[in-house]
N, C-alpha and C positions, 0 to 999 in steps of 0.2 A: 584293352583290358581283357583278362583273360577272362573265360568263362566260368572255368571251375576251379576254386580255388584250392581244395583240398587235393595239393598233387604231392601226395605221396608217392616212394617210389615203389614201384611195384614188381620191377625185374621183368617187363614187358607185357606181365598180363593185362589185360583189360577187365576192371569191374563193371557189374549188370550191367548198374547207371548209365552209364558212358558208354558201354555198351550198347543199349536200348538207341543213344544220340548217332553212335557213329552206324546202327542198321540205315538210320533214315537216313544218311549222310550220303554212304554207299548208294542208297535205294536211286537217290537224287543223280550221281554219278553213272549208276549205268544204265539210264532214262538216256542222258547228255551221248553216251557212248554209243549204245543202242539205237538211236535214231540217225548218227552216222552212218551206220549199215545195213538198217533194216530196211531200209527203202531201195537197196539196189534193185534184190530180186523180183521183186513189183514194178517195174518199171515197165515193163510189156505190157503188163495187163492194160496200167495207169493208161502207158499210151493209145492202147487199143479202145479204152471206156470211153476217153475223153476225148480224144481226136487229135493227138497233143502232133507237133512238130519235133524235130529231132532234138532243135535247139532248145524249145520249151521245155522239153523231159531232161535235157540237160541241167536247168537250173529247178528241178526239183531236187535233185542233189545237190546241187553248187547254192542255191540261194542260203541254206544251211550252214552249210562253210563257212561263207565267205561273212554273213553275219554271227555265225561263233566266233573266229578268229577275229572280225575288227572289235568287235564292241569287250575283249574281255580285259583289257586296262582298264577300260570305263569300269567292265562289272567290279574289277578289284577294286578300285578304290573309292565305289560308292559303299563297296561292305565294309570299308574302314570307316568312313563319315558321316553314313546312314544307318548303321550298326547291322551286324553278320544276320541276325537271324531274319530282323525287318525285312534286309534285301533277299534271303533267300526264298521266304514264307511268298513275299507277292511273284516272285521273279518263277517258282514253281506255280504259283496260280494261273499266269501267265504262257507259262507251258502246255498247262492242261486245258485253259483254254484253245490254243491255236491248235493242240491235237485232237481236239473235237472236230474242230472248227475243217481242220482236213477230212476229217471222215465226213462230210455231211457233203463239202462242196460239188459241183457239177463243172466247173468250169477253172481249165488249166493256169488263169494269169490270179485267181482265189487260192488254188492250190499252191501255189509258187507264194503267194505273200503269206500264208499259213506256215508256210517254210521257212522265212525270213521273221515273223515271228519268234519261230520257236528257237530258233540261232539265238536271236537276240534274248530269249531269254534261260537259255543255255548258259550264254555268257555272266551272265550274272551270279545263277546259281553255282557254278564250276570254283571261281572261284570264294565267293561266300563260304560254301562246302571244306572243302580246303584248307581256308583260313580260318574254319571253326573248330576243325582236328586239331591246328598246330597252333592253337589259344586255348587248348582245350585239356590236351594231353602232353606234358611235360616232355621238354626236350629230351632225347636218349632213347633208351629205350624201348618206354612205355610210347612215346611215338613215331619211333621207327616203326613199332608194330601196326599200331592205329594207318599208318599213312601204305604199309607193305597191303593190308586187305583192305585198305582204296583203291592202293593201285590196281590189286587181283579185280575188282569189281568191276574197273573201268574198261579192263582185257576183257573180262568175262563178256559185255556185255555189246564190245564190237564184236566180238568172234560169235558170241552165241545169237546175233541179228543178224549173221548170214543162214541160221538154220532158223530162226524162228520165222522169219522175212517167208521162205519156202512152204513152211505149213499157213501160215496166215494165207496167204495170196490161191494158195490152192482153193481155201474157202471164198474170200473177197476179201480184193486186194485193200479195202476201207478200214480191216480191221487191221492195220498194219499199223495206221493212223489212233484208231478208236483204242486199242489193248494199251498203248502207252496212257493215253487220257485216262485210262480207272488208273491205271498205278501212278501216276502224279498228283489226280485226287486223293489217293490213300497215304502218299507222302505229306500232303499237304495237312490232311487229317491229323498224324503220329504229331507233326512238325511243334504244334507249342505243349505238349506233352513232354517231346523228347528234349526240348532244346530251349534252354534259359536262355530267358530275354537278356540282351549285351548291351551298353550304353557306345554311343556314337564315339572312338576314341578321340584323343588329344581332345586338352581345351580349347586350340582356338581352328576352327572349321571353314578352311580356304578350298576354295571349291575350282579356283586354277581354271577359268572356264578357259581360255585360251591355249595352253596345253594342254588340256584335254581332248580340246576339239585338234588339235592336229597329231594327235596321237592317235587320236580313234578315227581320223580321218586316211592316217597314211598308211596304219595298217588295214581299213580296206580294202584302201585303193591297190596294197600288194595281195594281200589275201586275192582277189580279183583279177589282180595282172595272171597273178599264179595259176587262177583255175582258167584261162582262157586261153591260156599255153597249149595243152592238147587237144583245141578244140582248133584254134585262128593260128598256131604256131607262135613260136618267138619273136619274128621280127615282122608280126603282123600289127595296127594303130591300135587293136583293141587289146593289145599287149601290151606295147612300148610304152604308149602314153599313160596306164594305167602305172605303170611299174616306175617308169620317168615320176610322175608324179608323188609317188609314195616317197621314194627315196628324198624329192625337195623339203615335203611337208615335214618329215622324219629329222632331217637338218635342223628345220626351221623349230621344230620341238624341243631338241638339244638345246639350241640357244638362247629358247623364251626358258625353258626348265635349269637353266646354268642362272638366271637372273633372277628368278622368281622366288620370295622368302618362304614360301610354302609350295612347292612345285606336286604338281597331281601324281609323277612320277618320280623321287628324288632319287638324283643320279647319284647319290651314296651307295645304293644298295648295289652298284655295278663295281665299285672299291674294293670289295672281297674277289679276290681269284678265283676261288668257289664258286662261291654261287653265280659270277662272268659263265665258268667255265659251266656250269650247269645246264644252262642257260642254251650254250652253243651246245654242248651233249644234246639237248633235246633237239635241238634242230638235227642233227647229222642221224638220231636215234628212228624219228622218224622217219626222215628220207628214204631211208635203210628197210624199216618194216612196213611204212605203208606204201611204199614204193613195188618193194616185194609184193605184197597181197593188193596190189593193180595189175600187176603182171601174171601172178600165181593165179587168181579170179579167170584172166582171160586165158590163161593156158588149159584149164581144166574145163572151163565152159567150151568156151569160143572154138579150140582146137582138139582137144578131148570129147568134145561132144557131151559134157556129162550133163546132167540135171542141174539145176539151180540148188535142189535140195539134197542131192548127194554129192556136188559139191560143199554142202556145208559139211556135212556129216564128216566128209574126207579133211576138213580141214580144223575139225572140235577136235582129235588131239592136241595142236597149236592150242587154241585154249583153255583144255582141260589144265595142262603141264604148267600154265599163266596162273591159272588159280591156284592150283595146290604152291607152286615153290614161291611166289606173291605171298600166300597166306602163312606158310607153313618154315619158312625157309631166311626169305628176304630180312625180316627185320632180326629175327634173330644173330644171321652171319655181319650185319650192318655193324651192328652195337660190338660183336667179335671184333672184327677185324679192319672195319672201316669204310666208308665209304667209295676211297677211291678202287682200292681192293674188288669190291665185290660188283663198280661200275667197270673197272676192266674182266673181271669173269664173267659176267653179264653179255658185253658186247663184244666178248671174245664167242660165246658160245652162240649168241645169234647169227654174227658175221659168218659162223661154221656151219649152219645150221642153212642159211641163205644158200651159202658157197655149196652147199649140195646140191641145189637144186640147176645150180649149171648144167651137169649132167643130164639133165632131161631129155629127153627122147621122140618122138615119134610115137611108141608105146609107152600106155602109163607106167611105172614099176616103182610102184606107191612104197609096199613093204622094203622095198632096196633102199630108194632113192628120198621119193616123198617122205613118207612117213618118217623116222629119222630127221630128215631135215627138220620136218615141223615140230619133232618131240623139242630138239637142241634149241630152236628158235624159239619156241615157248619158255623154256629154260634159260634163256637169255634175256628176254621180254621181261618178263616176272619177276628176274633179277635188277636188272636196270631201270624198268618205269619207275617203282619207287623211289630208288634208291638218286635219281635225280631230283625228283621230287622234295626230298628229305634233303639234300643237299642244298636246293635251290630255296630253301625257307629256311635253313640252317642260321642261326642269331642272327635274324633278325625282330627287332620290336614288334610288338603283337597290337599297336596300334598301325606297322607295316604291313602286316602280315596276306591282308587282302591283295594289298599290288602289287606283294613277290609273289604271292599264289598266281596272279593275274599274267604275270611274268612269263612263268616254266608252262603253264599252258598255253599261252598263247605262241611261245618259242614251239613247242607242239605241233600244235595247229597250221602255222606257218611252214614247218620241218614237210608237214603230210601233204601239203602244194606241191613244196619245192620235187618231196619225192615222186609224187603223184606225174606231176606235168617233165622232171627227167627219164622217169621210166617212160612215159608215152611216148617222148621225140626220139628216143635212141632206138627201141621197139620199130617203129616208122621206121627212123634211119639203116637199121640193120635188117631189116627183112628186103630182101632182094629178089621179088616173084612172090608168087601164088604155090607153089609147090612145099610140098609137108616139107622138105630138108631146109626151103629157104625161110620157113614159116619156125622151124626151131632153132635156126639161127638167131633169129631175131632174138626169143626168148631165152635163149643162154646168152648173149650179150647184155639185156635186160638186167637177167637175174645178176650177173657180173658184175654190171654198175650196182647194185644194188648191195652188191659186197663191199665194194669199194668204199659206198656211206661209211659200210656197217666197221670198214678199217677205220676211217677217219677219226670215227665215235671212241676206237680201242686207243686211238693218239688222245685224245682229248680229254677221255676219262684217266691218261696215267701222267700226262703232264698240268692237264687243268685240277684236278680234285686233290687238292694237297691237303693231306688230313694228318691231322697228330695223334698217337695212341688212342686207342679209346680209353678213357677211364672211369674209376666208380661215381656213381653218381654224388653229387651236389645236394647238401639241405638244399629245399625246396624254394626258400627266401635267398640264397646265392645263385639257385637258376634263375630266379626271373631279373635279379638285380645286374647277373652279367651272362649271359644267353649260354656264352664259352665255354663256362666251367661245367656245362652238363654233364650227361654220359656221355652223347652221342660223339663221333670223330667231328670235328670243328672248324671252318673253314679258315683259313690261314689269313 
């Protein structure tokens, strides 16, 4: 059921109202994005306070992960069943709990489960969020827009947690932890202010405990094969079997979800090319950019010698460039020209953008080399996050709307493994010695592969996103009665 019923068409603006719902929406979104990276540059301290091990400081990052990515099929489809705001109101209470709960602890295996916490309740909120835009704000234009300064919010707020991460930790690395806990209380606060209560959709509420459970089982278990990859390598048990296993359970979910008259995931929504091909865009999208900024991170700290915090600094054009053409640009050229259009200029100009930074050097030459790179990368970023996004929720039913949200994130999530843990082994693979020439070899091979993603994603956005004209919009009772006729380009 949709939220708001009065969807008039507005040519993409957003009023107050809706306005005031989609700040806390954002707010909620770059909490989730933000704690993906805010915890890097503390990781010294953390370890140094606590006494931690290599491997324990490893899964203060990784425990995050790997419970964002398994549980957000769950989180979608309980925001279909338990209704969007329910899920989101406790699922951020639950956030600001466990980032309290970090700031206080003394001891690493607390700290780690505060982590896995707050994943888990990432995932809920993510896509709750999501799925409350696009039941919220009529298809087309009015939410291309809504969903383009989502997207800008979700860039903002990993790129702007490499600079915030640097000033917090200079003070105490706790408030890395504690700064997020007041802003999810303040979300939490706005939340039944901003955002009408929604009734659980469909009348009959099959809860599919068995596909669910191996769907939130298998992508675990891959989320987890994936982050162990550059740690134990490829074809180490704490790989193999984690990864082996995902892929049986993942089978096994197909086949109980092919039988089941109310399946937690229906494989209808996989029937449009579109939103398939969305789907796999997000995987190749990520690979691509967070692949890159694994690699970027370690060229500027590790072999640059630079700061924690003017590595951010040097890297806030990248998401300066995410916000403005995200906010300013994306939904507008969407609604223009189409979706598939502005996903192949998108990951044409980050793969360009990438492809710069092969060039890299020995010495930095940021204004030549860098900078450039990260303006174009930003530029392509800001273009493509949404614009998958919109694609990948593109008609469908808005009592679906949660487990396709559930969907293009978690394909996300998964994508930033996959890239994460190929940047690492090839990185490995291609440095040959200790020496600065064979130490930038490594990292122009890296960044290389990293382009390669970013070609894959240019195949995939101009033969998967088959869109037809845009056209004018739809009375309002013809959008929701047939998703298609909206403004927006349409998934074939």
């Amino acid at each position: 059921m949709a939220q708001v019923n009065d969807r008039a068409a507005t040519g993409g603006a957003i009023d107050s109202r809706k306005g005031f719902a989609l700040a806390v929406l954002c707010a909620a979104m770059f909490l989730d994005a933000l704690d993906t990276s805010v915890v890097g540059v503390a990781l010294p301290s953390i370890q140094e306070d606590l006494g931690l091990s290599n491997t324990s400081l490893q899964w203060v990052v990784s425990a995050y992960t790997v419970a964002f990515g398994g549980f957000l099929l769950f989180g979608g489809r309980a925001a279909d069943l338990l209704g969007r705001r329910r899920t989101f109101l406790i699922a951020m209470g639950l956030f600001a709990a466990a980032s309290l709960a970090g700031s206080l602890v003394s001891e690493g295996p607390l700290l780690v489960a505060s982590r896995i916490v707050k994943g888990l309740a990432a995932a809920f909120t993510a896509p709750a969020a999501l799925s409350i835009i696009t039941t919220t704000y009529r298809e087309g234009a009015e939410r291309n827009r809504a969903i383009a300064i989502y997207g800008a919010t979700a860039a903002s707020g990993y790129s702007l947690g490499l600079v915030l991460s640097g000033l917090l930790t200079t003070a105490d690395w706790r408030l890395v932890f504690f700064v997020p806990s007041v802003l999810a209380a303040a979300v939490m606060i706005a939340t039944p202010f901003a955002l009408k209560a929604d009734r659980p959709s469909g009348e009959r509420r099959s809860y599919d405990a068995g596909g669910t459970i191996l769907v939130t089982a298998g992508a675990l278990l891959l989320v987890f094969g994936l982050v162990q990859i550059p740690h134990d390598g490829l074809f180490s048990a704490t790989t193999l079997l984690p990864l082996g296993g995902a892929v049986l359970l993942l089978i096994l979910f197909v086949i109980v979800e092919n039988r089941h008259p109310d399946p937690a995931v229906p494989l209808r929504l996989f029937r449009s090319w579109t939103r398939s091909s969305a789907n796999v865009l997000a995987l190749a999208f990520a690979s691509s950019s967070i692949g890159w900024a694994f690699a970027a991170t370690l060229y500027l700290q590790e072999f640059l010698g630079h700061s924690a915090l003017r590595t951010g600094i040097e890297l806030l054009p990248y998401g300066l460039t995410v916000v403005v053409v995200a906010n300013f640009v994306t939904g507008r050229l969407v609604s223009a020209i189409g979706i598939r259009s502005v996903a192949v200029l998108g990951m044409t100009a980050q793969t360009l953008g990438i492809g710069l930074w092969i060039a890299v050097g020995a010495d930095a030459r940021y204004a030549l080399i860098l900078m450039p790179g990260l303006i174009l990368h930003g530029i392509g970023n800001g273009l493509t996050f949404s614009t998958m996004n919109i694609a990948g929720v593109s008609g469908v039913k808005d009592e679906e709307q949660g487990i396709a949200s559930g969907m293009i994130i978690a394909s996300f999530q998964i994508g930033s493994g996959i890239g994460a843990a190929a940047i690492s082994g090839v990185l490995t693979a291609a440095t040959n010695g200790t020496s600065d020439a064979a130490r930038v070899d490594g990292f122009q091979v890296s960044f290389l592969t990293a382009t390669i993603f970013g070609v894959v994603g240019i195949l995939i956005s101009w033969l998967g996103l088959r869109t037809s004209t845009p056209k004018a919009a739809a009375p309002a009772t013809e959008a929701e009665a047939r998703p298609e006729a909206a403004a927006s380009p349409t998934p074939s």
